[in-house]
Structures are given as C-alpha cells and as structure tokens.
N, CA, C and O atoms as a DFTB+ gen file, in Angstrom:
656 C
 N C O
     1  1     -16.825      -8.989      21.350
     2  2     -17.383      -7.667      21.162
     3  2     -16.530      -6.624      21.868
     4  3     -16.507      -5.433      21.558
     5  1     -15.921      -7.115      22.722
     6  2     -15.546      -6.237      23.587
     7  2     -14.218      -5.733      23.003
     8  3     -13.822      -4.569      23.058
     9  1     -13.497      -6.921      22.354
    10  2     -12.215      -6.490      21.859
    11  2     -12.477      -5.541      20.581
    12  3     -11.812      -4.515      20.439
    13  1     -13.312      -5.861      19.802
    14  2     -13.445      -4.929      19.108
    15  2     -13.947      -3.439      19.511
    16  3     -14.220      -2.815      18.485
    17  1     -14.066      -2.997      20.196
    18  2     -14.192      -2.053      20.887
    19  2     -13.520      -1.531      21.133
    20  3     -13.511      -0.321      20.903
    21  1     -12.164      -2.439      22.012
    22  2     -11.053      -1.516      22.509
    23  2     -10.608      -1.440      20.797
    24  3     -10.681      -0.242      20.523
    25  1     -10.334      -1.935      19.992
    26  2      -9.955      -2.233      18.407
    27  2      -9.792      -0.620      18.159
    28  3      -8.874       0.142      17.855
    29  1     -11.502      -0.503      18.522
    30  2     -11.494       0.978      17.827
    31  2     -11.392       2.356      18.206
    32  3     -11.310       3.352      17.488
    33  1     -11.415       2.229      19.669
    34  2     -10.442       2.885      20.593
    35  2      -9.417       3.166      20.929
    36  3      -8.992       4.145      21.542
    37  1      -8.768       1.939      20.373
    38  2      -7.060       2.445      20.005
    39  2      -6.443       3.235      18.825
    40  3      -5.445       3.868      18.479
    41  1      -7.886       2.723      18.350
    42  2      -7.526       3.319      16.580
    43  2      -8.048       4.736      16.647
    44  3      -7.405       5.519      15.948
    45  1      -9.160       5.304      17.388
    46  2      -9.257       6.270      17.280
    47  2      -7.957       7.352      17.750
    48  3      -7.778       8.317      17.007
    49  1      -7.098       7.210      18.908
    50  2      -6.255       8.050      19.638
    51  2      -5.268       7.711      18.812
    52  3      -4.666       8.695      18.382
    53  1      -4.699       6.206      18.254
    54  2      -3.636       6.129      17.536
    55  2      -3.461       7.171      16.117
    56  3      -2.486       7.841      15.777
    57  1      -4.325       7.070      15.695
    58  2      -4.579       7.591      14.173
    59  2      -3.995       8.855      14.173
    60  3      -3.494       9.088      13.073
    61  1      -3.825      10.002      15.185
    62  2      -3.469      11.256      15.104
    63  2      -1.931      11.114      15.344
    64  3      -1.222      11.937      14.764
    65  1      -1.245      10.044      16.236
    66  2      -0.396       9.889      16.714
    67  2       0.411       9.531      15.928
    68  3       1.497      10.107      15.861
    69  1       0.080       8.430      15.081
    70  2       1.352       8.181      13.745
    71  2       1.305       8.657      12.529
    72  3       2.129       8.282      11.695
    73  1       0.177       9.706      12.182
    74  2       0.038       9.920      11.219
    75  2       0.853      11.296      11.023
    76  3       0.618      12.492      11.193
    77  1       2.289      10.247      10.430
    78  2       3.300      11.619      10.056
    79  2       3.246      11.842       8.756
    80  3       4.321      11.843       8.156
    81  1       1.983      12.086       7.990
    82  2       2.021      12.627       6.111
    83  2       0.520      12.131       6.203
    84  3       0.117      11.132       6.799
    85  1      -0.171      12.995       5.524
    86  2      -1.389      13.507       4.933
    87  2      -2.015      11.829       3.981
    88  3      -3.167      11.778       3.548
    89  1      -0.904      10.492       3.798
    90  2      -0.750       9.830       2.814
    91  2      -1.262       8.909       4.161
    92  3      -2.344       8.324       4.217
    93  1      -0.333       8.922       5.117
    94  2      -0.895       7.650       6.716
    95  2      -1.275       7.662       6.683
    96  3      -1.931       6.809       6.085
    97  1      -1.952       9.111       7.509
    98  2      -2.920       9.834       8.164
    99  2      -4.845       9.184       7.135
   100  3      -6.027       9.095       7.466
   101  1      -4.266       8.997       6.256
   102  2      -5.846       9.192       5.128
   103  2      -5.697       7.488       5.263
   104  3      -6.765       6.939       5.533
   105  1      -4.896       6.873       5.161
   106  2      -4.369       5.198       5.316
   107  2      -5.303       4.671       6.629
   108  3      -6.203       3.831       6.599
   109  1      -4.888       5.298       7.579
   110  2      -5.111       5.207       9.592
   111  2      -6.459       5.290       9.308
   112  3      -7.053       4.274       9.670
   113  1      -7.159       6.124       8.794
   114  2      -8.521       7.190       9.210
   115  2      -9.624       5.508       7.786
   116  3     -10.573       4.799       8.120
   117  1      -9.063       5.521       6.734
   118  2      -9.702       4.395       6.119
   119  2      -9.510       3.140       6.817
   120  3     -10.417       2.448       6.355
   121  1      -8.906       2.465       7.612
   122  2      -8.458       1.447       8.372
   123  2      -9.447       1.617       9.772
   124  3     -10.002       0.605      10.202
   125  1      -9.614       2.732      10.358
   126  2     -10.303       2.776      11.704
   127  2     -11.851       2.703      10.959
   128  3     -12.704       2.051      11.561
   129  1     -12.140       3.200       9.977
   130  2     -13.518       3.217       9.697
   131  2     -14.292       2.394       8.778
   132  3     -15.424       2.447       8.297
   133  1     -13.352       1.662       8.705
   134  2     -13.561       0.299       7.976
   135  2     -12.938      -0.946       8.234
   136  3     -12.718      -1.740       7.319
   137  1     -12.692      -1.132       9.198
   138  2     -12.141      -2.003      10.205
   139  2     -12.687      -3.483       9.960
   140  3     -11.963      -4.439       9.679
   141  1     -14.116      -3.529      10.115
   142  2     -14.698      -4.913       9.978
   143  2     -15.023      -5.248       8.898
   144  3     -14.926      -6.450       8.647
   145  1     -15.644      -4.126       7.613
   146  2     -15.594      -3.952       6.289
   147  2     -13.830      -5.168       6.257
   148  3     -13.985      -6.389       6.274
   149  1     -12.855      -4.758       6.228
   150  2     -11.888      -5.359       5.423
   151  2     -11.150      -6.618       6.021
   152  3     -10.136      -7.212       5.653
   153  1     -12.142      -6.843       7.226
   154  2     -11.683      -8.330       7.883
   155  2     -12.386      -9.127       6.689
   156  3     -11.966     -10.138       6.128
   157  1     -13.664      -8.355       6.422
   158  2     -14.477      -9.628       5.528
   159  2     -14.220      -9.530       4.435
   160  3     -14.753     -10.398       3.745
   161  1     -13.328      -8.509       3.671
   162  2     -12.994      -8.778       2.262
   163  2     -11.535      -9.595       2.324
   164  3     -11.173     -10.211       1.321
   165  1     -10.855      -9.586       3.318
   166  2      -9.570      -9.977       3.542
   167  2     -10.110     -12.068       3.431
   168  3      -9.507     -13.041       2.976
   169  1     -11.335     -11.926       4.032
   170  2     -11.487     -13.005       4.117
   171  2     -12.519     -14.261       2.745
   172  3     -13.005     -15.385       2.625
   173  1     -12.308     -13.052       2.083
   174  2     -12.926     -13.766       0.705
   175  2     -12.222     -14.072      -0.049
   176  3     -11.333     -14.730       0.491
   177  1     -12.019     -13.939      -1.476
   178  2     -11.506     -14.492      -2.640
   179  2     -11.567     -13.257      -3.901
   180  3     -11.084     -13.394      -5.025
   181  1     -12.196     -12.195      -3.451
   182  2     -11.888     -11.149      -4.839
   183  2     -10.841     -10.825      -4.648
   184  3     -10.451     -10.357      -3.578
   185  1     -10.035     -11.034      -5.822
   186  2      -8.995     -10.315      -6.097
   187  2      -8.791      -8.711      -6.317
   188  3      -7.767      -8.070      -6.081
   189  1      -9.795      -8.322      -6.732
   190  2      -9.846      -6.612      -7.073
   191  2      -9.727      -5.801      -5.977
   192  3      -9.022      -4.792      -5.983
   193  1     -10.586      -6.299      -4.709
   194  2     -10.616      -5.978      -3.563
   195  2      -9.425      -6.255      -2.537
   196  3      -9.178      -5.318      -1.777
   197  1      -8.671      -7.381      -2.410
   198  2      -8.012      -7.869      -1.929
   199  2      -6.364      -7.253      -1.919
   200  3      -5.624      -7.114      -0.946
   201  1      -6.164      -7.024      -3.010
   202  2      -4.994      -6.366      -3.428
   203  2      -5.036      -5.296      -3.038
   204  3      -4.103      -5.268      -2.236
   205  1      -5.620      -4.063      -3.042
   206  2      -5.399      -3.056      -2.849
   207  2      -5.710      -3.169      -1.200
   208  3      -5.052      -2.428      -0.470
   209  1      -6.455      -3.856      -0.742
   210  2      -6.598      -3.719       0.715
   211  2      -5.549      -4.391       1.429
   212  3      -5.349      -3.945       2.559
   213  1      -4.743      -5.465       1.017
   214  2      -3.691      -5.690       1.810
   215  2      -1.985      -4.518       1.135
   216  3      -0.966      -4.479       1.825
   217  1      -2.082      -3.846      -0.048
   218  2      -1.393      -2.998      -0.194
   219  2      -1.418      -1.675       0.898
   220  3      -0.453      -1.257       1.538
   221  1      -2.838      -1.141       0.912
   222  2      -2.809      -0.300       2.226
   223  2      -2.408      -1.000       3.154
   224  3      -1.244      -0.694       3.417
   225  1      -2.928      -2.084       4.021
   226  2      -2.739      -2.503       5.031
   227  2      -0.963      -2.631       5.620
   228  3      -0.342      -2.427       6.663
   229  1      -0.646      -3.159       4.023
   230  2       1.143      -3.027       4.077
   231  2       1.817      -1.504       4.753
   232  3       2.724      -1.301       5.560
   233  1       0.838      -0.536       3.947
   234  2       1.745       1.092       3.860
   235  2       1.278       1.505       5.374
   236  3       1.812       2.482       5.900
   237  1       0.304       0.777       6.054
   238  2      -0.145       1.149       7.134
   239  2       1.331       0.774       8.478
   240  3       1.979       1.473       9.257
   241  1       1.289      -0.901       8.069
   242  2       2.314      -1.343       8.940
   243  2       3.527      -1.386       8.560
   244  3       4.303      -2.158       9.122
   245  1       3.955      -0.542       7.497
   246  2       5.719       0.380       7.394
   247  2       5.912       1.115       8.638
   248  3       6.857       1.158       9.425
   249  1       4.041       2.044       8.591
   250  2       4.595       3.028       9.182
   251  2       3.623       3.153      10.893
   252  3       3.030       4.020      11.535
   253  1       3.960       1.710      11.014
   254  2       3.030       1.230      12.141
   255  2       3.877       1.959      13.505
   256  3       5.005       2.330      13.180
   257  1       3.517       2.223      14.972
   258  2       3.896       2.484      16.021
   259  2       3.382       1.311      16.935
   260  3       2.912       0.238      16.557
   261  1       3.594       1.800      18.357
   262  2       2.812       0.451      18.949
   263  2       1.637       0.369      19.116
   264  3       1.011      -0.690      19.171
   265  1       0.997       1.921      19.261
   266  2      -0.079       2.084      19.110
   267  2      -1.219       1.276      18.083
   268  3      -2.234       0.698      18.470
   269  1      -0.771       1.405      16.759
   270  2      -1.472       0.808      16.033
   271  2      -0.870      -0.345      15.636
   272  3      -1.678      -0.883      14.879
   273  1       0.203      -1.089      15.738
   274  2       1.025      -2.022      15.788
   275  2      -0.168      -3.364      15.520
   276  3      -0.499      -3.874      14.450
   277  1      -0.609      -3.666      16.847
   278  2      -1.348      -4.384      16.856
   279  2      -2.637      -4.670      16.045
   280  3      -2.840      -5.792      15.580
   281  1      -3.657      -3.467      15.850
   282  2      -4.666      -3.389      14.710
   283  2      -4.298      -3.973      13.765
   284  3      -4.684      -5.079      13.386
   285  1      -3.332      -3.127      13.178
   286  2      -2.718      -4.020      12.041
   287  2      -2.637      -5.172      11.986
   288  3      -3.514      -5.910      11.537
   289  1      -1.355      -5.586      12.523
   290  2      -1.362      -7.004      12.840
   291  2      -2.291      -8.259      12.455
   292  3      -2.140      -9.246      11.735
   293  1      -3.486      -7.685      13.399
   294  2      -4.440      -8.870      13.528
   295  2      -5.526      -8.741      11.796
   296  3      -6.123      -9.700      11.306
   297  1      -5.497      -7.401      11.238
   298  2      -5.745      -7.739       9.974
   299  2      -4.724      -8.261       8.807
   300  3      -5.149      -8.301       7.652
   301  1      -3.346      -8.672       9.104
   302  2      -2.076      -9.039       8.099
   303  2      -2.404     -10.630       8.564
   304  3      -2.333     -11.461       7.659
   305  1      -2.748     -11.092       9.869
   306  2      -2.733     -12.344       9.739
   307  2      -4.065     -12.745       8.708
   308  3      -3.979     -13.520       7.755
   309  1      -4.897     -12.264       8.996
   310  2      -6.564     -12.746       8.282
   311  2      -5.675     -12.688       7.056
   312  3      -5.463     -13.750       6.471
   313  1      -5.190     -11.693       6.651
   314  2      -4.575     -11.313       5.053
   315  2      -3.721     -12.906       4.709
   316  3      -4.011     -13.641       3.765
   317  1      -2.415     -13.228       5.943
   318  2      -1.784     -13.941       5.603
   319  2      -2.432     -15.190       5.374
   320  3      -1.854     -15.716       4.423
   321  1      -3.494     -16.027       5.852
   322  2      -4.576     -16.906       6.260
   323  2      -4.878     -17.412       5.199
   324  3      -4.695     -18.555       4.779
   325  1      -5.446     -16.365       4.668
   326  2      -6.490     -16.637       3.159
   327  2      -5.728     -15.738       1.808
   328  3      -6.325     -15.623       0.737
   329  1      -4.304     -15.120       2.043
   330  2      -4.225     -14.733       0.896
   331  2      -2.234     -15.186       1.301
   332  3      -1.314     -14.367       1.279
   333  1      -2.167     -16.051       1.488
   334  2      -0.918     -15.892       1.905
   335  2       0.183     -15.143       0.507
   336  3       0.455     -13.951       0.648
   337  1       0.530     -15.589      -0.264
   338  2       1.022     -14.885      -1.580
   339  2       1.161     -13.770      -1.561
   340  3       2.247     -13.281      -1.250
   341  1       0.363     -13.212      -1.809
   342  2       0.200     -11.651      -1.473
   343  2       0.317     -10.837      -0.960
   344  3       0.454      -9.702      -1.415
   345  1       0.289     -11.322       0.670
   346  2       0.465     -10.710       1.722
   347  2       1.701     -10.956       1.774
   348  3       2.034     -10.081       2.573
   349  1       2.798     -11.591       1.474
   350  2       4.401     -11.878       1.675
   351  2       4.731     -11.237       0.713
   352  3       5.925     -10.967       0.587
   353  1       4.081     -10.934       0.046
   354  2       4.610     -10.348      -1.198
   355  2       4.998      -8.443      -0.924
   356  3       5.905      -7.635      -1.126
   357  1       3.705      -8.507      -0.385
   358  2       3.973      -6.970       0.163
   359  2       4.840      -7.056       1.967
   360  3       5.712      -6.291       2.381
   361  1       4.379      -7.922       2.507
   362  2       5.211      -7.577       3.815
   363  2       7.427      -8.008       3.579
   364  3       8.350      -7.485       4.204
   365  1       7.487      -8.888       2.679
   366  2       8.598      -8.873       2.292
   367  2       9.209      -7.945       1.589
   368  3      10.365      -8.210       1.260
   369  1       8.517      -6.355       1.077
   370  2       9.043      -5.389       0.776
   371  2       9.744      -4.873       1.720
   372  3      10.540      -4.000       1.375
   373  1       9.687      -5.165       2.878
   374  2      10.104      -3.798       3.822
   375  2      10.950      -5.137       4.926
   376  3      10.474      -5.277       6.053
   377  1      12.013      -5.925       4.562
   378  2      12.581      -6.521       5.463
   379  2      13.075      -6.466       6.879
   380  3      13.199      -7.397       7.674
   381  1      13.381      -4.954       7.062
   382  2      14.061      -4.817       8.438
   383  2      12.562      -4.937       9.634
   384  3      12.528      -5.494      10.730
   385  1      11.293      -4.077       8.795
   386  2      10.154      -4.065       9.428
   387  2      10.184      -5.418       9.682
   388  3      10.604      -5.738      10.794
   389  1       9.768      -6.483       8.760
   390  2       8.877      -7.824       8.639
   391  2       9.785      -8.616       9.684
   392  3       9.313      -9.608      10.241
   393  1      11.592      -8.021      10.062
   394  2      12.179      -9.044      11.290
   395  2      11.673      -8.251      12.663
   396  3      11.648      -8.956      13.671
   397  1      11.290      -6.943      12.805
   398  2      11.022      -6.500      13.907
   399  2       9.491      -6.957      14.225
   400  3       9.188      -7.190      15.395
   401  1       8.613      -7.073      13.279
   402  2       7.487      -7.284      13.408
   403  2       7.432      -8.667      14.377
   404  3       6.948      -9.027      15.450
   405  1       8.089      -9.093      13.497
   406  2       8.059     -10.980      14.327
   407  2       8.259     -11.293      15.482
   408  3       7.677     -12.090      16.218
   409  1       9.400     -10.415      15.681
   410  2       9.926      -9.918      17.384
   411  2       8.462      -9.861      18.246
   412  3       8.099     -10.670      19.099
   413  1       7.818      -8.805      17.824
   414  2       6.569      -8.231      17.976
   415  2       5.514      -9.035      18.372
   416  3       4.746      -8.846      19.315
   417  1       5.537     -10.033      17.501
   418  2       4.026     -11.029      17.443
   419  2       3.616     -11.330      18.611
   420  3       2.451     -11.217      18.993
   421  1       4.620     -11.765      19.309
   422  2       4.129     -12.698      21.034
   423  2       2.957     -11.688      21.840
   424  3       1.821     -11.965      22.226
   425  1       3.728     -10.428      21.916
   426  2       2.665      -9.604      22.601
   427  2       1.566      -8.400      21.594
   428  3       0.611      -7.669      21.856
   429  1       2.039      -8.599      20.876
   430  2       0.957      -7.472      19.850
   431  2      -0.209      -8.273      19.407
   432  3      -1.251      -7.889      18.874
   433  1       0.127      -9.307      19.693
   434  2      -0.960     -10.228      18.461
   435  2      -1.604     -11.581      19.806
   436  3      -2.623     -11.318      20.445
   437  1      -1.212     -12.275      19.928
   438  2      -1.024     -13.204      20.398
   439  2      -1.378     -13.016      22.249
   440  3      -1.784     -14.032      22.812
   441  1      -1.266     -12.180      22.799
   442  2      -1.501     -12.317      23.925
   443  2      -3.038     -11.680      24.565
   444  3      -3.207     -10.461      24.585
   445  1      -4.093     -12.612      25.063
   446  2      -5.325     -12.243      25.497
   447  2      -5.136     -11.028      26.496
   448  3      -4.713     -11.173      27.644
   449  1      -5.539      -9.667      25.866
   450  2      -5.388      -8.641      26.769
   451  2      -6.929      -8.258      27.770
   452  3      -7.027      -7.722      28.874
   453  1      -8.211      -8.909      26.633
   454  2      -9.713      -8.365      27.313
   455  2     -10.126      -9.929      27.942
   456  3     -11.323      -9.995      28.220
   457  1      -9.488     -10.968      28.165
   458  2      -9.725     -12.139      28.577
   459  2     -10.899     -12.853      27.953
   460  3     -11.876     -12.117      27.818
   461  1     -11.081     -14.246      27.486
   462  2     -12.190     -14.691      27.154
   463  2     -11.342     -15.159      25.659
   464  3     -11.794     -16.086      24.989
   465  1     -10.553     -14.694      25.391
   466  2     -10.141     -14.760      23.529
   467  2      -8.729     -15.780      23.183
   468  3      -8.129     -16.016      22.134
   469  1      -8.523     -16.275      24.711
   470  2      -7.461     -17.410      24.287
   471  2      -7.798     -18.367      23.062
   472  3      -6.878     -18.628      22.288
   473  1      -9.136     -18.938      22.824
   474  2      -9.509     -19.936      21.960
   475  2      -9.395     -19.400      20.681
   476  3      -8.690     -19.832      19.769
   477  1     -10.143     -18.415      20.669
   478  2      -9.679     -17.677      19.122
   479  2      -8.465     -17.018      18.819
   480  3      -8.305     -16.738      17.631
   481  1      -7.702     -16.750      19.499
   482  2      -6.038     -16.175      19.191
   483  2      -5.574     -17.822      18.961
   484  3      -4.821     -17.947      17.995
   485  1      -5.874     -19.022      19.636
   486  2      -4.954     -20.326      19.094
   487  2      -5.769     -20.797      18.212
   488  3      -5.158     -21.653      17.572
   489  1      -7.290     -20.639      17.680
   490  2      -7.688     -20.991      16.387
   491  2      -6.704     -19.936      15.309
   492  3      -6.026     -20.619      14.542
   493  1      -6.551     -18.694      15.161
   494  2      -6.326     -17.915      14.233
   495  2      -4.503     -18.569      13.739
   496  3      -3.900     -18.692      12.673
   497  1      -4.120     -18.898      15.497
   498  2      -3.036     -18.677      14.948
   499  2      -2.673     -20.322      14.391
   500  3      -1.795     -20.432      13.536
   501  1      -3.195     -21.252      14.771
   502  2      -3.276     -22.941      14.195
   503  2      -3.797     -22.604      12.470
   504  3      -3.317     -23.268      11.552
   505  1      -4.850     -21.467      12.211
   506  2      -4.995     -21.481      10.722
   507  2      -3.966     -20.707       9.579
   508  3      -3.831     -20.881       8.368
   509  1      -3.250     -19.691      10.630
   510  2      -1.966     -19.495       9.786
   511  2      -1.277     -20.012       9.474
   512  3      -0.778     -19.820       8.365
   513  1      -0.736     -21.303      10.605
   514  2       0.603     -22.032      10.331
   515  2      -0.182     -22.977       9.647
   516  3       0.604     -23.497       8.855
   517  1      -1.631     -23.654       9.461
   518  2      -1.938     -24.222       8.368
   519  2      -1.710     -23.910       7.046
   520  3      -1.189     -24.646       6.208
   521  1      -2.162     -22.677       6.878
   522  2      -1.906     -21.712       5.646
   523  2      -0.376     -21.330       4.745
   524  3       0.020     -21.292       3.580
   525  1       0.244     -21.040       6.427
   526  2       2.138     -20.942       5.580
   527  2       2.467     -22.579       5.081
   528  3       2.959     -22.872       3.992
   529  1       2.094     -23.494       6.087
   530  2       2.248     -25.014       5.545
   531  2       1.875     -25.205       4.269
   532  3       2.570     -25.736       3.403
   533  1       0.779     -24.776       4.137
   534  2       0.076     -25.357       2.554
   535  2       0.779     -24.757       1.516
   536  3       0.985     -25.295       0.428
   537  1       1.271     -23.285       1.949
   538  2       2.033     -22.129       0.744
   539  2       3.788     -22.678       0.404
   540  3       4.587     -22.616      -0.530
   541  1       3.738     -23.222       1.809
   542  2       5.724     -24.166       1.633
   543  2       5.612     -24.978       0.803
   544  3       6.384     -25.009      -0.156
   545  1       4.375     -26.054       1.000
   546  2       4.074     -27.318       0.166
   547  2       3.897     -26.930      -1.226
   548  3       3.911     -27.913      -1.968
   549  1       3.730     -25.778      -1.844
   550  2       3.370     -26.288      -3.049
   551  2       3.856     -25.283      -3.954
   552  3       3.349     -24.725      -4.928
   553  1       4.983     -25.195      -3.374
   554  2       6.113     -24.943      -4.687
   555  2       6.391     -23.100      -4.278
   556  3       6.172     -22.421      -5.281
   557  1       6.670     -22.533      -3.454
   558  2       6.519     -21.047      -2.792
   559  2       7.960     -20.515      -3.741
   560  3       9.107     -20.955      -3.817
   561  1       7.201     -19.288      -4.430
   562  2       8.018     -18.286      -4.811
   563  2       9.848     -18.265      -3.810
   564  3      10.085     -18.278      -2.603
   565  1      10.672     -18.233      -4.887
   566  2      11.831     -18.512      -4.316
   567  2      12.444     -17.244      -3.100
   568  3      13.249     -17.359      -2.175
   569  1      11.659     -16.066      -3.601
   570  2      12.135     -14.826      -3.111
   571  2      10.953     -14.669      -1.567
   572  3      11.221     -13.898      -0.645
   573  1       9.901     -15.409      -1.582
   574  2       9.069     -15.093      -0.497
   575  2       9.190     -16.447       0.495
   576  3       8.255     -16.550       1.288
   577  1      10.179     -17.461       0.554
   578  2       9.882     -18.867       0.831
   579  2      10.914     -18.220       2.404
   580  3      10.353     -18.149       3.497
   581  1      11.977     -17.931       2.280
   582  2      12.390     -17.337       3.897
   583  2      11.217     -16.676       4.778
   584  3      10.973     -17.018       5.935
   585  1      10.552     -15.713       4.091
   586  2       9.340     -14.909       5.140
   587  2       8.829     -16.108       5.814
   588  3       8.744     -16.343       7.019
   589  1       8.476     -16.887       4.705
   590  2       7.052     -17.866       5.491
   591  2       8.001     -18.947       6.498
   592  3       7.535     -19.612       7.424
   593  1       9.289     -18.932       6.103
   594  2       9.897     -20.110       6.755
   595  2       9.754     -19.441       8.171
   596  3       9.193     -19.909       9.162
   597  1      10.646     -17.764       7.972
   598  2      10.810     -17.469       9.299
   599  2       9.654     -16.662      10.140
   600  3       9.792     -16.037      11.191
   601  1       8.531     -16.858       9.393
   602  2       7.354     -16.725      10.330
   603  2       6.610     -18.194      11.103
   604  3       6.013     -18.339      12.169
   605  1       6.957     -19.087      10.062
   606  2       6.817     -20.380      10.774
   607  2       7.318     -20.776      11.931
   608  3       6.808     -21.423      12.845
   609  1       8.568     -20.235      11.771
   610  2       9.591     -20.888      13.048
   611  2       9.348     -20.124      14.338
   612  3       9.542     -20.533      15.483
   613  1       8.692     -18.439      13.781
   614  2       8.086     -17.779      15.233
   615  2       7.182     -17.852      15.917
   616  3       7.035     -17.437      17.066
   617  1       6.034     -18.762      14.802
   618  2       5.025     -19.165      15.619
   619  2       5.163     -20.266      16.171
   620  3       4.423     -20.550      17.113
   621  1       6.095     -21.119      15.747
   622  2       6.562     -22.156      16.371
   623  2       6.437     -22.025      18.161
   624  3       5.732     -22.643      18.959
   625  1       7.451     -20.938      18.350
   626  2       7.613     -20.266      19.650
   627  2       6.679     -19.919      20.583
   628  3       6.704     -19.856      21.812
   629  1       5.685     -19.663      19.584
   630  2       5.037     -18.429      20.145
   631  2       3.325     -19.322      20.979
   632  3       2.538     -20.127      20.483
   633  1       3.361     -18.766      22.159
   634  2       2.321     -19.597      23.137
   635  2       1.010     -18.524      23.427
   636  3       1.386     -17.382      23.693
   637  1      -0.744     -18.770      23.408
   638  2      -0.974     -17.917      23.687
   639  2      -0.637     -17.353      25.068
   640  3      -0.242     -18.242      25.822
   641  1      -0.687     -15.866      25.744
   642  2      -0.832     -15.380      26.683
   643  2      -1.910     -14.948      27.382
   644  3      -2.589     -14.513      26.452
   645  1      -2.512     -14.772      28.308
   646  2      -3.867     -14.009      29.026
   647  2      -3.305     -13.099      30.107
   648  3      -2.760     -13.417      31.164
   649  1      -3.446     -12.435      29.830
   650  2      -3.443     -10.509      30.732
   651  2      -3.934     -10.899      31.798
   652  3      -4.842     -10.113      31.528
   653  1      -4.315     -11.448      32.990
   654  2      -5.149     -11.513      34.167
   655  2      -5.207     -10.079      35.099
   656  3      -5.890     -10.034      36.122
C-alpha cells in the first residue's frame, strides 16, 4: 500500500516535470490517474484494451525522465509478463532508449526502496524471465528475438536490492 502511494506521489510532481508537449503531458496525467485501472488491464487478455495501453505506456517511456522512469517501468514489466509480443514490439521501436533502459533496471525497478517488497520485486521479476523464456521457446519474431535475449541476460544480472 505504501508503495503505491509513493507511486502516486511521484507521479503527481513528475507529470509537470517531463511533460515537454501538450501530447506527454495528456499521456503522464492518463497514466497517474489510472495507474491501477491499467495494471489490471495490462494483466488480462483483451486485446482492444491492451494495445493501446501498452502503446501509450511506450510514448510515455520514450519520453520517460527519472522521475517517472520508474512508474513506467514497473507497468512495461506487467505489460512484458502477460503480453510479451507486444510489448517488444513497441519497446523495440526506440532502440537507443530500450539499451539505456536496461542499464536502468537494477535501480528503477528492482531495488526495495519502501522495504517489505523484496518478495514481490523477485516474484515479478522470476515471472518475466518465465515469460521471455516461454516467448524464446516458441518460435520469437526474428526482429524482436535480440530485445528478449538482451533483457534476459540483464536480468540474469540483476539481484533484488533493499534501501535500509
């Protein structure tokens, strides 16, 4: 509960901060106020819904800062989880982002900042690399099969952290 809190506390101060075009800015402001709304569509199976919400979510983290860096983030993995396809599909548009992002992961994503959330940052992140596994195995688009390789190999790396 608590993290979601700070969630939306960051999102509130961030939202003014990166929103350089009227196009973010309306992106940021649907993302902070529907925050838990699109964890749970991210986490279903409509397609109608799904697409366009990980398309914003994409145009969000083009034009992500560090501020909102992280928000993001933790809704691209749910995205990557249960929609992997899709979500590579759009985060492999923007290559130079998707190698800095990765850089990124250890501490944007991955490291317990409100304490208590180690178990669920290594459940989330054990169901991604389940997820890129299953998407390698069974035959992955030739043009999206590097993303997932080289997100595999970062989570490989990647250990949770706790903020003490």
């Amino acid at each position: 509960m608590l993290k979601n809190i700070v969630i939306l506390i960051f999102l509130m101060f961030s939202s003014s901060v990166i929103a350089s075009t009227p196009r973010t800015e309306l992106n940021l402001l649907w993302m902070k106020n529907n925050y838990f709304v699109i964890q749970e569509h991210l986490e279903s199976d409509e397609s109608k819904i799904v697409v366009p919400t990980i398309n914003t979510l994409g145009e969000i983290w083009v034009h992500r800062d560090g501020a909102v860096s992280g928000e993001v983030s933790l809704l691209l993995l749910v995205a990557l989880t249960h929609h992997t396809y899709i979500t590579l599909a759009v985060l492999s548009s923007e290559p130079d982002s998707f190698s800095k992002w990765l850089n990124e992961l250890q501490g944007i994503v991955f490291t317990d900042f409100n304490g208590g959330e180690v178990e669920q940052l290594s459940h989330a992140k054990e169901d991604l690399v389940r997820a890129l596994s299953l998407y390698m195995n069974s035959n992955p688009q030739v043009a999206l099969a590097p993303y997932a390789e080289s997100l595999l190999e970062q989570l490989e790396g990647i250990s949770i952290r706790s903020v003490d």
